[in-house]
KOLRO-157155 format. One record per residue (C-alpha): residue in one letter; x, y, z; residue number from 1; chain. Coordinates in pm, 1 decimal, always signed. Example, Ala and Ser with C-alpha at 12.3 -4.5 7.8 and 13.67 -1.06 7.14 Angstrom:
2
+------+----------+----------+----------+-----+-------+
! rest !       xx !       yy !       zz !  nr ! kette !
+------+----------+----------+----------+-----+-------+
!    A !  +1230.0 !   -450.0 !   +780.0 !   1 !     A !
!    S !  +1367.0 !   -106.0 !   +714.0 !   2 !     A !
+------+----------+----------+----------+-----+-------+
***
This chain:
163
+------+----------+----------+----------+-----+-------+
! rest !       xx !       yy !       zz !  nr ! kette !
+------+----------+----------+----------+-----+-------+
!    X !   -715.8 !  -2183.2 !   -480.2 !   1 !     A !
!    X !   -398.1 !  -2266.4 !   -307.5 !   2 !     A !
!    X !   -256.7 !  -2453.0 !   -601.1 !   3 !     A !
!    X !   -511.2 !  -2834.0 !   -523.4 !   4 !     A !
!    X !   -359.2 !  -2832.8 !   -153.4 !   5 !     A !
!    X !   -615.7 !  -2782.0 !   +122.8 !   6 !     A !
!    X !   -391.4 !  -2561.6 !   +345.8 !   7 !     A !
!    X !    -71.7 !  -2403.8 !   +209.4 !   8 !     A !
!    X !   +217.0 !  -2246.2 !   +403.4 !   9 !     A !
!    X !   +322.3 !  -1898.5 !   +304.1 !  10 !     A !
!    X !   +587.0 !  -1649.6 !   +407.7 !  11 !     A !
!    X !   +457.0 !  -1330.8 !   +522.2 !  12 !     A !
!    X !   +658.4 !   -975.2 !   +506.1 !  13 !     A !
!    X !   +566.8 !   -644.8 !   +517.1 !  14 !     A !
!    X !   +609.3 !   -434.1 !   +237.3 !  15 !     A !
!    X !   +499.3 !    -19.9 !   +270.6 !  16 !     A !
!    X !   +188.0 !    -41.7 !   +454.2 !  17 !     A !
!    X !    +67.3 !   -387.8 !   +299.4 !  18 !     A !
!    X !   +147.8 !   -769.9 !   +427.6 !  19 !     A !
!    X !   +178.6 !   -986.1 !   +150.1 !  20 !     A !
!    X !   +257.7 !  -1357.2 !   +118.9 !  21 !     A !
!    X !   +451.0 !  -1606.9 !   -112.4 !  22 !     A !
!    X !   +434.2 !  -1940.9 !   -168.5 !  23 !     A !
!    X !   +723.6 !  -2111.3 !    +60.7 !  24 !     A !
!    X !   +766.9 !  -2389.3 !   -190.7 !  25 !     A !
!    X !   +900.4 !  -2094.9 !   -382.3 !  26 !     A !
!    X !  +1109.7 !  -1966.9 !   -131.1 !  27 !     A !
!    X !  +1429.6 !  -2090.2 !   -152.5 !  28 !     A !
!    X !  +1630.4 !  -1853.6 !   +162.1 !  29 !     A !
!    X !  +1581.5 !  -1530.2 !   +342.5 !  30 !     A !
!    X !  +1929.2 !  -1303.8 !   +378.2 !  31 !     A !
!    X !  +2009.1 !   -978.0 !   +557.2 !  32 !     A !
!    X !  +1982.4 !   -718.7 !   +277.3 !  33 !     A !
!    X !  +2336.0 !   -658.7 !   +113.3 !  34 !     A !
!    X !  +2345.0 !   -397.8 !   -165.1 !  35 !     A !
!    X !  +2314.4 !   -543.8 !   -517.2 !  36 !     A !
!    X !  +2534.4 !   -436.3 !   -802.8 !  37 !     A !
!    X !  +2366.6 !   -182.8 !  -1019.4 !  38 !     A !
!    X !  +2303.6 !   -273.7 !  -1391.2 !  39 !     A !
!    X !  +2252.6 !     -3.2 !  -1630.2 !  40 !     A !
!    X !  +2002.8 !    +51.1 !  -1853.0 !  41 !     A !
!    X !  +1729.0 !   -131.5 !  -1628.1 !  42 !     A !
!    X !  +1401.0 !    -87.5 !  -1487.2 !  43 !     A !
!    X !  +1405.2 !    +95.4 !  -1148.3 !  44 !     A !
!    X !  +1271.4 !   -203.7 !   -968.6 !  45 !     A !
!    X !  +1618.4 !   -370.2 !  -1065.3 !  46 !     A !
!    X !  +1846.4 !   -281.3 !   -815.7 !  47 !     A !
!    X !  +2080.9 !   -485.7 !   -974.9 !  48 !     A !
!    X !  +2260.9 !   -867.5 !   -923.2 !  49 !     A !
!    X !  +2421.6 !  -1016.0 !   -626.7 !  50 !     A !
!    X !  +2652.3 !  -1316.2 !   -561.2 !  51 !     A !
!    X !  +2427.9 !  -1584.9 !   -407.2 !  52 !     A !
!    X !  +2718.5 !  -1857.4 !   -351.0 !  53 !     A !
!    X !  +2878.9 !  -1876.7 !   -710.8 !  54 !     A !
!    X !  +2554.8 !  -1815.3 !   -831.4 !  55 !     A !
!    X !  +2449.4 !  -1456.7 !  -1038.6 !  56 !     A !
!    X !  +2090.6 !  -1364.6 !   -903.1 !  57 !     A !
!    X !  +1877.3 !  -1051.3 !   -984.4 !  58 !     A !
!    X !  +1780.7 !   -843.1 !   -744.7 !  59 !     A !
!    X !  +1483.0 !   -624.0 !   -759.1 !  60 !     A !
!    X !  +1245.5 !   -385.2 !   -552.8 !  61 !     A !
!    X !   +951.9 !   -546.6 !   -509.4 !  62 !     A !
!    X !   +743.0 !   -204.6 !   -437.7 !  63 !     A !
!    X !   +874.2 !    -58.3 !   -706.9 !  64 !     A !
!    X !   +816.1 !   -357.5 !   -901.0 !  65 !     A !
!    X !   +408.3 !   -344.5 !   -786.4 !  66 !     A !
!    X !   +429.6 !   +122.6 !   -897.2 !  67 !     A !
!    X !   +485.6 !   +204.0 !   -499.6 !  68 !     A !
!    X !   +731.6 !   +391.8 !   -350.0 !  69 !     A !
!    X !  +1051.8 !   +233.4 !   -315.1 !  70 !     A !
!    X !  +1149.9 !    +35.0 !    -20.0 !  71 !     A !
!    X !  +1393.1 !   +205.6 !   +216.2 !  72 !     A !
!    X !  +1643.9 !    -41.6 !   +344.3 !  73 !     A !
!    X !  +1611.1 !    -43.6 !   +724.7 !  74 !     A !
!    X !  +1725.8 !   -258.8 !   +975.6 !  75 !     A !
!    X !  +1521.5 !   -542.8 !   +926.4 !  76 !     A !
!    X !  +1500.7 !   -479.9 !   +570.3 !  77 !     A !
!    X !  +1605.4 !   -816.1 !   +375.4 !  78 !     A !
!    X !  +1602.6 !  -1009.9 !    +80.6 !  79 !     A !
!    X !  +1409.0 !  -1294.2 !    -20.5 !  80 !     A !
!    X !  +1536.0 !  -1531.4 !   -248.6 !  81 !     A !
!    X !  +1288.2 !  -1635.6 !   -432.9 !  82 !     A !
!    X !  +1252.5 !  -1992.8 !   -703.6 !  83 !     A !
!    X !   +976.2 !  -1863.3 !   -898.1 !  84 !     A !
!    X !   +867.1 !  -2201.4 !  -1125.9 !  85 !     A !
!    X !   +803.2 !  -2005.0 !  -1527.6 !  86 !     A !
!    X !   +785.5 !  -2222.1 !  -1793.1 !  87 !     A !
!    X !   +884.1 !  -2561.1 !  -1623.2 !  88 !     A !
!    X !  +1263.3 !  -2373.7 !  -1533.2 !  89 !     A !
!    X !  +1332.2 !  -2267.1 !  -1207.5 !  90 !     A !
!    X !  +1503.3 !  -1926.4 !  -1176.8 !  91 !     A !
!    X !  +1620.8 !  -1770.0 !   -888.3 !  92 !     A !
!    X !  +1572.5 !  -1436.3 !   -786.7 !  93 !     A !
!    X !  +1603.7 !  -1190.7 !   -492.7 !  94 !     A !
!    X !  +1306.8 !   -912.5 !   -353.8 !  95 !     A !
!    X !  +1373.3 !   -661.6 !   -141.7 !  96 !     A !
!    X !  +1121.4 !   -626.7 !   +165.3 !  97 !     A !
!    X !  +1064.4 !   -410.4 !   +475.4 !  98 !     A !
!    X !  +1070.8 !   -739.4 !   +715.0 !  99 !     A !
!    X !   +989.5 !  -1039.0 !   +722.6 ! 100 !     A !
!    X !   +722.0 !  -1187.5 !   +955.4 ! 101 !     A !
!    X !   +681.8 !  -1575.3 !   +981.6 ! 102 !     A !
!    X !   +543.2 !  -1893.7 !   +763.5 ! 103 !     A !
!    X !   +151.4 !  -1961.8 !   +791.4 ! 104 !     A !
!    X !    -19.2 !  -2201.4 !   +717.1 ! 105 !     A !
!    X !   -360.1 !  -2105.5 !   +505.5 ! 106 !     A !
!    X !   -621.2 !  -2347.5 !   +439.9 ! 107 !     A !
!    X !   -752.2 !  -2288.1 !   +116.0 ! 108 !     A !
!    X !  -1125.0 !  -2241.5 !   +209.2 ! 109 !     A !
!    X !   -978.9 !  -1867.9 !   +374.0 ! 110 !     A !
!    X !   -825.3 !  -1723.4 !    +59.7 ! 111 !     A !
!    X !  -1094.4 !  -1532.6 !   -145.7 ! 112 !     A !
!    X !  -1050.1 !  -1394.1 !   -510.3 ! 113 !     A !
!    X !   -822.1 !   -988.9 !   -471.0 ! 114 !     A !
!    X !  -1162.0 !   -706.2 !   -520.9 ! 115 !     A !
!    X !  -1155.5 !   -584.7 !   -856.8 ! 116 !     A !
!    X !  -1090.8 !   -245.1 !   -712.2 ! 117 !     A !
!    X !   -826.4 !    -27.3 !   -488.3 ! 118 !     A !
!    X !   -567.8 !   -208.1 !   -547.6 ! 119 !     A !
!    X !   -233.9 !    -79.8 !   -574.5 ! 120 !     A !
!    X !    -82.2 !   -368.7 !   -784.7 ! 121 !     A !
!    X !   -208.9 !   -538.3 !  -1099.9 ! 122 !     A !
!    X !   -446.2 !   -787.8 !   -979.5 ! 123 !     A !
!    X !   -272.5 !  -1072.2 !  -1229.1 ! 124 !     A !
!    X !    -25.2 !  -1026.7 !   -979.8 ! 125 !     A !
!    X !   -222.0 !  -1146.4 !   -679.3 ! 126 !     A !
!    X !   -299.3 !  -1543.0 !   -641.2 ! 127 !     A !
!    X !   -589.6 !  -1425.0 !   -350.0 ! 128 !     A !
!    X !   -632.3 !  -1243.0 !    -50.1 ! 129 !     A !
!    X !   -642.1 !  -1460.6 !   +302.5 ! 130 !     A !
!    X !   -722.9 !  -1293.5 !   +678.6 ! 131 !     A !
!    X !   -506.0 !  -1369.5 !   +932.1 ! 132 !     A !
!    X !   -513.1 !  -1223.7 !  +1278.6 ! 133 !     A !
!    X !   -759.8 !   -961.4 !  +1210.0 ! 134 !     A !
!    X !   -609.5 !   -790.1 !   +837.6 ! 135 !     A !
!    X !   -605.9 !   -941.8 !   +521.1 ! 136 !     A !
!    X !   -256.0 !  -1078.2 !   +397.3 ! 137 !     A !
!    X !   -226.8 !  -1022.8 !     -7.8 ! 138 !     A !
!    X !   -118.0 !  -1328.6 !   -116.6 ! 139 !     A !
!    X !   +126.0 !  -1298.0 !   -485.5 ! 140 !     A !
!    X !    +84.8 !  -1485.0 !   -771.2 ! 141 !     A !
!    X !   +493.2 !  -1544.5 !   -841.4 ! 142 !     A !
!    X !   +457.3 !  -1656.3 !  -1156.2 ! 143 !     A !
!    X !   +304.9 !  -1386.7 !  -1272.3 ! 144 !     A !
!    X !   +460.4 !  -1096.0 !  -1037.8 ! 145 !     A !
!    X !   +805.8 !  -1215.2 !  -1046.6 ! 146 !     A !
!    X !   +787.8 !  -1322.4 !  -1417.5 ! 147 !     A !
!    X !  +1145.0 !  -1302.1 !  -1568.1 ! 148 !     A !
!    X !   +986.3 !  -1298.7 !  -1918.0 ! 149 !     A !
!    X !   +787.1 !   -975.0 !  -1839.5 ! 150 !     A !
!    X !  +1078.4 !   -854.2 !  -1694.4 ! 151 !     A !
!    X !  +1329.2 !   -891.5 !  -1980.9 ! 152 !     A !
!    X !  +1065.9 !   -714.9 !  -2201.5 ! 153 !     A !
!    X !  +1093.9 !   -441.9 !  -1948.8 ! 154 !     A !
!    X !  +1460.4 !   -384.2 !  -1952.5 ! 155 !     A !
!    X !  +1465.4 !   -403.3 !  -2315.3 ! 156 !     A !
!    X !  +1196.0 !   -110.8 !  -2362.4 ! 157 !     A !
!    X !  +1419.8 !    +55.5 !  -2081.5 ! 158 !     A !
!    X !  +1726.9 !     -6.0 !  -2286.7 ! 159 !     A !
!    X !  +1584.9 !   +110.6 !  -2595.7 ! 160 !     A !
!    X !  +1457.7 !   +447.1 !  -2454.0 ! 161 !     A !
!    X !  +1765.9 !   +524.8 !  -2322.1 ! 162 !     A !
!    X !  +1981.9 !   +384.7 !  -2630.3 ! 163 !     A !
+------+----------+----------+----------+-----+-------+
***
């Protein structure tokens, strides 16, 4: 399950009450959170853009990105920057989490397929679910959570309904 590998690594962070875990192949840096530059007519999970180095990257809320509440920047709130791999192109893009925990690693034979049921994100958003120390770590599907195409077709609904 974790993409032909026998044991992946994955960065863990908290998010609301939930751990969660990416891919750190598609993790390209982890920041202290600095407030993004609001873009109008957007999504509410877009906070907005922020200068990476030169570079223009999206930010977004990831909880409100998954229909939770949003995430209330704290202390050891920070941003992820992700390198989500859609359609052969790499794009970069920043979440917004509660904290950040460590990198595991995962062997393969732990992750089993997310229930079909009570969960609070779309389950084509979640690559598997893996137990580590005790409590199951939801483990995301980037591709398919973090998918710039889905979210372009989002802020032009957004844009039209306001327009």
């Amino acid at each position: 399950m974790a993409g032909g590998r026998e044991t992946g690594q994955y960065l863990t962070f908290q998010l609301g009450r939930d751990v969660f875990g990416v891919d750190i192949r598609e993790v390209r840096e982890i920041i202290q959170f600095v407030a993004p530059t609001p873009i109008p007519m957007t999504p509410d999970f877009i906070l907005g853009v922020m200068n990476l180095r030169g570079e223009v990257v999206p930010v977004i809320d990831l909880a409100r990105r998954f229909g939770l509440e949003s995430t209330q920047v704290k202390r050891r709130s920070c941003t992820i920057v992700m390198e989500p791999r859609e359609g052969g192109r790499l794009r970069h893009l920043g979440i917004i989490v509660d904290s950040v925990y460590e990198v595991r690693d995962v062997d393969a034979a732990d992750i089993e397929p997310a229930p079909s049921f009570g969960a609070d994100i779309r389950l084509d958003f979640i690559a598997g679910m893996a137990r580590l120390d005790g409590r199951f770590v939801i483990l995301l599907a980037a591709d398919k959570a973090l998918s710039f195409e889905e979210m372009v077709l989002l802020a032009e609904a957004c844009a039209e309904g306001e327009g």
